[in-house]
C-alpha positions as CSV (number, residue, x, y, z in Angstrom):
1,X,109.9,81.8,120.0
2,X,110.7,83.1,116.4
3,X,109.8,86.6,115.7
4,X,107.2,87.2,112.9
5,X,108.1,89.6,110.3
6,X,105.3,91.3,107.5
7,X,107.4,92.1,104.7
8,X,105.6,95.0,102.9
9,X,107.7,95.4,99.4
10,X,105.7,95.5,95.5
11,X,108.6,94.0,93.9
12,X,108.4,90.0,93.8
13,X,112.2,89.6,93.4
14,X,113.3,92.2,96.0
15,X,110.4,90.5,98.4
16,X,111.8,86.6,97.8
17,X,114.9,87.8,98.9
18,X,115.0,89.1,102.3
19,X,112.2,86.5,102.4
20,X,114.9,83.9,102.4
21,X,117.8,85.8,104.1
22,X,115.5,86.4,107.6
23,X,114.2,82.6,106.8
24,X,117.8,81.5,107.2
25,X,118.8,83.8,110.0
26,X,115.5,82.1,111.7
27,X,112.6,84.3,111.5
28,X,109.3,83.6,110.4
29,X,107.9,85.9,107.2
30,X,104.4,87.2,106.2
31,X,104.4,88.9,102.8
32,X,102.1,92.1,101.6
33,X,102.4,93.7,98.0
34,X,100.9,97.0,98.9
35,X,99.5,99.1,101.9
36,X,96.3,97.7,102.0
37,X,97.4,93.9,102.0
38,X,99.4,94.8,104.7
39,X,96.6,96.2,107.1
40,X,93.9,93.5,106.3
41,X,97.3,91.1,107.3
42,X,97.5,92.9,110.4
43,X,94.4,93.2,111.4
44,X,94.4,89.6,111.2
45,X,97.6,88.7,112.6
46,X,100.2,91.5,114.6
47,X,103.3,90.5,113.5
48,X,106.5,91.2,115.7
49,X,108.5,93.5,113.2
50,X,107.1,95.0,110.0
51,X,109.3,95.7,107.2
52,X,108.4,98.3,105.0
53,X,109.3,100.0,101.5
54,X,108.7,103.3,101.0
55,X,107.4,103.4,97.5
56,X,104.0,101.0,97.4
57,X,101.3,100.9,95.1
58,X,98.1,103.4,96.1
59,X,98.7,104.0,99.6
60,X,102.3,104.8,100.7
61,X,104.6,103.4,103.6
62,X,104.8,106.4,105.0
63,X,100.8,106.3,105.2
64,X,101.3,103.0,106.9
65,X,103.9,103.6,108.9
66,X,101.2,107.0,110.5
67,X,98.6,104.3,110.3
68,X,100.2,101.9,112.5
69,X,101.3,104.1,114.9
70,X,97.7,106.1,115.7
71,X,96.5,102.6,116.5
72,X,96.7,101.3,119.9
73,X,96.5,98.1,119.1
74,X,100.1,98.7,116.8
75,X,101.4,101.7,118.3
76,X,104.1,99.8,119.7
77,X,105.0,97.7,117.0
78,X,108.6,97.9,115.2
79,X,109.0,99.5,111.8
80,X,111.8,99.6,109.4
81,X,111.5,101.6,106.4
82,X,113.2,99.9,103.4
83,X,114.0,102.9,100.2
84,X,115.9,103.8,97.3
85,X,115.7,107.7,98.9
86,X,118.9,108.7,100.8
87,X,118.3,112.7,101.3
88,X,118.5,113.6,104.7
89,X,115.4,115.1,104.3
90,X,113.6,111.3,103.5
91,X,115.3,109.9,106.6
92,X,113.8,112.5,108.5
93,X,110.3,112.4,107.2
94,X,110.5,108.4,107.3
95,X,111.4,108.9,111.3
96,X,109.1,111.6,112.1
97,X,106.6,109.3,110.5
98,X,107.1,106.5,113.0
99,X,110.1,104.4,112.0
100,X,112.5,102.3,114.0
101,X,114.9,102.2,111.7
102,X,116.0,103.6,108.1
103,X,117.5,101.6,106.0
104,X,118.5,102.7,102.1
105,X,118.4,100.1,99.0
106,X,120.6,98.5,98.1
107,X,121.5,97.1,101.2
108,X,123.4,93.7,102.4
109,X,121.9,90.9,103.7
110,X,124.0,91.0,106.6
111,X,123.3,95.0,107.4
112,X,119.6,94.2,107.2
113,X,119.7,91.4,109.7
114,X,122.0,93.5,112.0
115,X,119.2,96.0,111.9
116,X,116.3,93.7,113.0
117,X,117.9,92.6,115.7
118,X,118.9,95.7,117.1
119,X,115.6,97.1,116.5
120,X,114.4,93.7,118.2
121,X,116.8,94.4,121.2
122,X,115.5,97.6,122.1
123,X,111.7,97.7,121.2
124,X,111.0,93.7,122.0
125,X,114.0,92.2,123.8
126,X,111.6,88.8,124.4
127,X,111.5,88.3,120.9
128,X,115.9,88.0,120.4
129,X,118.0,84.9,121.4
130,X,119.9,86.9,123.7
131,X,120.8,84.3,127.1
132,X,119.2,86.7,130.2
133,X,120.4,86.5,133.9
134,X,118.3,88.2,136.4
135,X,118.7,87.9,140.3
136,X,119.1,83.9,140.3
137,X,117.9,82.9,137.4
138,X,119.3,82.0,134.0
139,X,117.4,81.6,130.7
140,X,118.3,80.5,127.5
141,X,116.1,81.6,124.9
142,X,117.8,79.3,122.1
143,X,118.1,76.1,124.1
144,X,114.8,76.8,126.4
145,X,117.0,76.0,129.5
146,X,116.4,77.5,132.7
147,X,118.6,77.5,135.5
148,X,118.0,78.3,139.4
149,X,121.6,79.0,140.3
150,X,123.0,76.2,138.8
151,X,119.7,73.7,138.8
152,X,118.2,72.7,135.8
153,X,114.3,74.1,135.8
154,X,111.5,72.3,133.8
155,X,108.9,74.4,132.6
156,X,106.1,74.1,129.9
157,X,106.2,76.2,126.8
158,X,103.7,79.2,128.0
159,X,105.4,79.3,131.4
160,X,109.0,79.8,129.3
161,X,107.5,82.3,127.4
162,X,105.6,84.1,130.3
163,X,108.9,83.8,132.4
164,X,110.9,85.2,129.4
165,X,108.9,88.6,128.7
166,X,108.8,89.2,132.4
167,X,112.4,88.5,132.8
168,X,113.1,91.4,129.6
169,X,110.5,93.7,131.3
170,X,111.8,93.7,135.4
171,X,110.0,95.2,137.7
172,X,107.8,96.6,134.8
173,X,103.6,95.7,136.1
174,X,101.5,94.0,133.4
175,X,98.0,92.9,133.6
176,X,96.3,90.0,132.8
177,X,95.5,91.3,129.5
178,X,98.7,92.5,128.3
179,X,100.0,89.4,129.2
180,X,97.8,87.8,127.0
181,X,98.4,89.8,124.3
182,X,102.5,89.5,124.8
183,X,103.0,86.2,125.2
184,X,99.7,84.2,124.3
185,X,99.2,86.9,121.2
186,X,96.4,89.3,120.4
187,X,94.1,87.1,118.5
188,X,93.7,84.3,120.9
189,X,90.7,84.7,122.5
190,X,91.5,82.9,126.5
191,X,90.2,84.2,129.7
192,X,92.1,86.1,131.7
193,X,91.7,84.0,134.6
194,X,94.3,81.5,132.3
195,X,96.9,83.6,133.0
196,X,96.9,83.3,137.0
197,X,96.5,79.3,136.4
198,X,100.0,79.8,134.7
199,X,101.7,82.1,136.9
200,X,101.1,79.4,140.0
201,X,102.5,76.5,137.8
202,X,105.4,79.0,137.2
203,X,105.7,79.8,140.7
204,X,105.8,76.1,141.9
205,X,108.6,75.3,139.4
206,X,110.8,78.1,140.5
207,X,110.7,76.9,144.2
208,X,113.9,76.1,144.2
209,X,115.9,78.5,146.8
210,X,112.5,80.9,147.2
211,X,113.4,81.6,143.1
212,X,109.6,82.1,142.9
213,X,109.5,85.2,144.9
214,X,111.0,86.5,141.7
215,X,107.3,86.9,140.3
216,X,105.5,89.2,141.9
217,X,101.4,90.2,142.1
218,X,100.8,93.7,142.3
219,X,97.4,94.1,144.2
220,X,95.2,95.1,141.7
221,X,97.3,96.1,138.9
222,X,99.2,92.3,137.6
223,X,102.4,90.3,137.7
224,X,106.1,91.8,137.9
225,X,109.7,90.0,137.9
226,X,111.8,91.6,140.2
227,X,116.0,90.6,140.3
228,X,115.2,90.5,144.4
229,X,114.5,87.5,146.2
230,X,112.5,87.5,149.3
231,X,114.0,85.1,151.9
């Protein structure tokens, strides 16, 4: 799955061209002008990473970068502050503010990318290519192959997903309802109960060798992976 990336930057040329350098290194982009495009864009649509100059029009990045982090909704979401300021002191404020990640104009292509994923790797490992092995299972996010030892698995695209972020997350509980919102997204509207109809159909493919045992319901609380396997 591509990771979605809000570009929040007022200058058009500046904008076009990380537009086409995270385009090439296979991301998906949204583009804001100013602080205000980018909240009516997020309250639409939570993208996966935003990226975000310091200087905008009216309302600062600084203001959005407080703004998305006294949400629940986006408290958790990845921010990179793009600027021309390199003072110690601007680093600091963009930080305290929220920030992932600081990174000063003008900048390389290559540096910016090597950012996002690093930022990617730590705050949403689902959302990298990175191949993942955990207790007897292998998954390829780039090729969508899983393996049971060394058995080729079929599964369906939500199942890959749904195995994925649980596979990033072990033994970490999730309900129905951040499941949802982590690997169906925020804004579709599905009943809860459509996540349990996926975990059995996850479940039945990973019979192989008791590999199913890997997903776990906690009574009450959701779904886990856990590396262990129950014989």
């Amino acid at each position: 799955m591509k990771a979605n990336i809000l570009i929040v930057e007022d200058e058009p040329a500046i904008q076009e061209l990380i537009k086409l350098n995270l385009e090439l290194s296979g991301y998906s982009t949204e583009q804001a002008y100013s602080a205000e495009q980018a909240r009516t864009h997020i309250n639409t649509r939570k993208p996966d990473l935003v990226l975000l100059d310091w200087m905008l029009p009216g309302s600062s990045g600084i203001s959005l970068a407080k703004w998305l982090r006294s949400s629940e909704r986006t408290n958790d979401l990845p921010i990179i502050m793009l600027t021309a300021k390199t003072s110690e002191e601007n680093a600091v404020e963009g930080l305290e503010a929220g920030a992932d990640d600081y990174i000063s104009k003008p900048f390389s292509p290559k540096e910016l990318i090597a950012r996002i994923k690093a930022v990617l790797r730590r705050r949403a490992p689902q959302l990298t290519q990175d191949e993942i092995v955990k207790g007897s299972i292998r998954l390829n996010p780039t090729t969508h192959h899983v393996f049971v030892e060394q058995q080729s698995i079929s599964l369906g695209p939500i199942e890959f997903r749904l195995l994925h972020f649980l596979m990033v997350n072990p033994e970490r509980v999730f309900s129905r309802s951040q499941l949802l919102d982590n690997v169906w997204g925020d804004h579709v509207f599905v009943e809860e109960r459509t996540v349990d109809v996926h975990i059995r159909r996850l479940r039945k493919a990973l019979e192989l060798n008791n590999a199913h045992t890997h997903i776990q319901t906690v009574r009450g609380a959701g779904y886990k992976f856990t590396a262990r396997i129950n014989d």
